[in-house]
N, C-alpha and C positions, 0 to 999 in steps of 0.2 A: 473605512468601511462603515456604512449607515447600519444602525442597530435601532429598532421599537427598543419604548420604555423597559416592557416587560421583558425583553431578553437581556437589555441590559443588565437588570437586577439578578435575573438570574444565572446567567455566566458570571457577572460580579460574583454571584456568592458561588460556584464553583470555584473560580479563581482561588478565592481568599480561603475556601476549605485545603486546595492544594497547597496553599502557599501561606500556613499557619506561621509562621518565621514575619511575618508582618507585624506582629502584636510587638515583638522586640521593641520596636520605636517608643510604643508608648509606653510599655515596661518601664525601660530604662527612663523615660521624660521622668515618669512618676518616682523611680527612685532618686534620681538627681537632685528634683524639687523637695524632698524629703529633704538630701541632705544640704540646700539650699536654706529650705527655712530653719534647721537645727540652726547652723550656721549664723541665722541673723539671729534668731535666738540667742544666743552666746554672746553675740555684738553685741545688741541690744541689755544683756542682761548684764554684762560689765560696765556699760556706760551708768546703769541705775546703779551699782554696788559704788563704780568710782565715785560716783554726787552724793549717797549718801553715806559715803563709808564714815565721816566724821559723826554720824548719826544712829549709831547699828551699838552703842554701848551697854542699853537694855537687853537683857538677855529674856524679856518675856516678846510671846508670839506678837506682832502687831495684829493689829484690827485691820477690816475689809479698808475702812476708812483712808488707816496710815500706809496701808500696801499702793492705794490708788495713789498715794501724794507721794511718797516713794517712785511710782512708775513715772508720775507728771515729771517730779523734779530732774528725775533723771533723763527722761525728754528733754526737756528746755532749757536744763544747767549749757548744755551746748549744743543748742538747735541746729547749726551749719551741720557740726558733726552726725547730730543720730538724721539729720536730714537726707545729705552725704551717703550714710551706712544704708539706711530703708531704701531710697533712689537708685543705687549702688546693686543691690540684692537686686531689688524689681526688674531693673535692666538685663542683669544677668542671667536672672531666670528667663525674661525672656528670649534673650537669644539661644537657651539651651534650648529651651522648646522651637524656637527656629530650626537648630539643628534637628533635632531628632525631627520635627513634622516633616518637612523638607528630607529627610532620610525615607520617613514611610512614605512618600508620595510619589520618590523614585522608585522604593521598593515595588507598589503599586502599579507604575507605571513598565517598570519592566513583566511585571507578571503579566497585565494586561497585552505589552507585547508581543512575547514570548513563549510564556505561560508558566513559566518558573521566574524566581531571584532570591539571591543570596545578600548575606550579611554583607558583605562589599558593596553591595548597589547601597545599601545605607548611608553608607560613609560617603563612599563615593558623592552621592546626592548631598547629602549633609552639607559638606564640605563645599562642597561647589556653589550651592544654594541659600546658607543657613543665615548672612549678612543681607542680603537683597530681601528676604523673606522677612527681618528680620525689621529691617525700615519697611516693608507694607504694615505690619502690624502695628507700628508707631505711627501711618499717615492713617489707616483706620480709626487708633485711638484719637489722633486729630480731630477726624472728621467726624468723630462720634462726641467728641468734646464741645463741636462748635453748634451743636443741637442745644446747648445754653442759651442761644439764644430764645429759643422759645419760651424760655424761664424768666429773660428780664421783665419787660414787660407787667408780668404779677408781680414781681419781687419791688418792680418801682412804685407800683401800686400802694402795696401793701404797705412798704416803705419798714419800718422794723420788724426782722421775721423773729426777733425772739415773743415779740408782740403773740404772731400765733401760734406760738410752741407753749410760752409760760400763761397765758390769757386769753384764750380763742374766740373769747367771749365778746372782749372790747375790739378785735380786728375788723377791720374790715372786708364786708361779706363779698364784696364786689370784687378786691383785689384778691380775698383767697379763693375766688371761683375763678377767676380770669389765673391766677400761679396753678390752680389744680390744674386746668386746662393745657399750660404751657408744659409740665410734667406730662400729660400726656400725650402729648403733642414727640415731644424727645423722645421719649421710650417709643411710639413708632414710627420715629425717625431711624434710631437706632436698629430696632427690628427690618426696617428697608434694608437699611445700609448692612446688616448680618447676612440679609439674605441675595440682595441686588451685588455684593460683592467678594459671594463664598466662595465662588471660584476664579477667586484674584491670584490665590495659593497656589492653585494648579497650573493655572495657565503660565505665572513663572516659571515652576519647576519643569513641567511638561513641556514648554516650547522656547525655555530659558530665555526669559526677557529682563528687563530692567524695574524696578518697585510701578513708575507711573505708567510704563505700557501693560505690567502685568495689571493692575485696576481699572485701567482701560478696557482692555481686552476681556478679565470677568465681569465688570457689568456689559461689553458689549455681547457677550456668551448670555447670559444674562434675558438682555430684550431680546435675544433673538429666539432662544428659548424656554420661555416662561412658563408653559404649564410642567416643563420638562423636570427644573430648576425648585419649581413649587412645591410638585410630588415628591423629590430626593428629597427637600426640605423639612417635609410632611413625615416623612419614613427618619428618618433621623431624630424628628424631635416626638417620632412614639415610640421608639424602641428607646429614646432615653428616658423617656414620662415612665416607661413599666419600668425598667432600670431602678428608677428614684421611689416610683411606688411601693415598689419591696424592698425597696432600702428604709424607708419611712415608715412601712407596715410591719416589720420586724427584723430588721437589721438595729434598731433602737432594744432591741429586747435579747439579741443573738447575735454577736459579737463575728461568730463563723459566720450566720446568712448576709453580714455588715460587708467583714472579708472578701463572698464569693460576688456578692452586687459588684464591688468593683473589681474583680476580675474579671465579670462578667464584660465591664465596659472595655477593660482593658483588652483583654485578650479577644472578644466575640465584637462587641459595637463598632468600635475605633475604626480596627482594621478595618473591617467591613463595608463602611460606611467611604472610607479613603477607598477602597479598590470600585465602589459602584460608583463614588464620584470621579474617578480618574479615567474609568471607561467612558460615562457619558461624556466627559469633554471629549475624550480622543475620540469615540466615534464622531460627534458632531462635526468634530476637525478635519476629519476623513484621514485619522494616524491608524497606521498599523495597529491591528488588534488580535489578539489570539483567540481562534475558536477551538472549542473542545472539541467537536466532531473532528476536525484536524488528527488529534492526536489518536483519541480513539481508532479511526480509519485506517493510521498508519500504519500498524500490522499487517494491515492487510493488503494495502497497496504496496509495502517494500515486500 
């Protein structure tokens, strides 16, 4: 069923007012990654204790100085290792977050259908989903990686960049105009590539495909709908700019308005934002979609 922009958003945000049980996902993403990073914490902070434990016989405070050569040493006494441990976390975490997005997106999805879903469409989704989901986000990272190319170029230039970090003075102007330029050159490569392939996520879970037809298939969603794509894009990244605004305007000063900001995200954006993108792909798609007039009516017609 074909749907305009504006009804999309607005059934969207019906949907997701019914189907408050959608924030769960990220809920839980966010406390997992809590204790995810505890976690490397701990790793990470035993590795620095074993490398300097023969060094810890001073019983006065160290200096900012001896903590930072404490952190180093403890890094690099066995670089495979804490390499290994950080790589390790990073991966991990992302596949949790695999899971749980891939949970909300079916949640979504069946709302969208239906007009309700429950905690099992989670899993359910999760599970089915959270691996495949799980490699687009590492060919993403690829492709957002090979955007360095724009970067040699000035870097060969320039030829030693500590040159223009410790001496700006003596580098050369030519090569750090042409390096400025290839930095920004990446960063809107990168911003393409956010936006030309936001709904690579969906189209997997939505129409269950495989990593390289789901990227396919979102940038072909993508050109076919681009001012569609632009607007969703637009509505996302200003409901998260107010988000940050009052997180920066006084969540720095009130620890509670710090608190509710990201609740805000959690429970109000997220979801939100997953149920108006999960509609526009399926209407575009011509999938089954739930109208609210449906249900409302039905009183009256049974």
């Amino acid at each position: 069923m074909y749907e305009d922009f504006g009804t999309i958003v607005n059934r969207g945000f019906y949907s997701w007012a019914r189907n408050l049980n959608i924030c769960i996902p990220f809920v839980l993403n966010f406390l997992f990654n809590i204790i995810i990073s505890i976690m490397l914490f701990i790793a990470i902070g035993f590795l620095i204790f074993e490398a300097n434990a023969g060094g810890l016989t001073d019983s006065t405070t160290p200096s900012e100085t001896e903590v930072l050569s404490m952190l180093w040493t403890g890094l690099t006494h066995n670089i495979i290792l804490s390499s290994a441990i950080i790589l390790g976390f990073i991966l991990f975490g992302g596949f949790v977050q695999s899971f749980f997005t891939a949970g909300a997106i079916g949640m979504a999805r069946k709302a969208t259908e239906t007009g309700d879903t429950v905690l099992p469409d989670m899993i359910v989704s999760g599970s089915k989903n959270a691996f495949r989901l799980f490699l687009i986000y590492l060919l993403i990272g690829l492709l957002m990686l090979a955007g360095i190319v724009f970067v040699v170029p000035g870097a060969l230039m320039l030829g030693d960049l500590s040159v223009l970090i410790y001496n700006p003075q003596v580098a050369s102007v030519q090569g750090a105009g042409l390096l400025a330029f290839g930095i920004i050159l990446w960063a809107g490569y990168m911003l393409f590539l956010n936006i030309a392939l936001s709904f690579s996520q969906y189209a997997l879970v939505i129409d269950e495909l495989e990593p390289l037809e789901a990227l396919s298939a979102g940038f072909r969603f993508f050109k076919e709908n681009k001012l569609d794509v632009l607007f969703i894009w637009f509505i996302t990244l200003g409901l998260s700019s107010i988000d940050m605004f009052i997180n920066n305007q006084f969540g720095t000063k009130s620890l509670l308005i710090s608190g509710l900001t990201l609740l805000l995200s959690m429970i109000v954006i997220q979801p939100l934002i997953a149920v108006i993108y999960t509609r526009l792909y399926s209407s575009r798609k011509g999938k089954k979609i739930y109208n609210p007039v449906d249900l409302l009516s039905c009183p009256e017609k049974c």
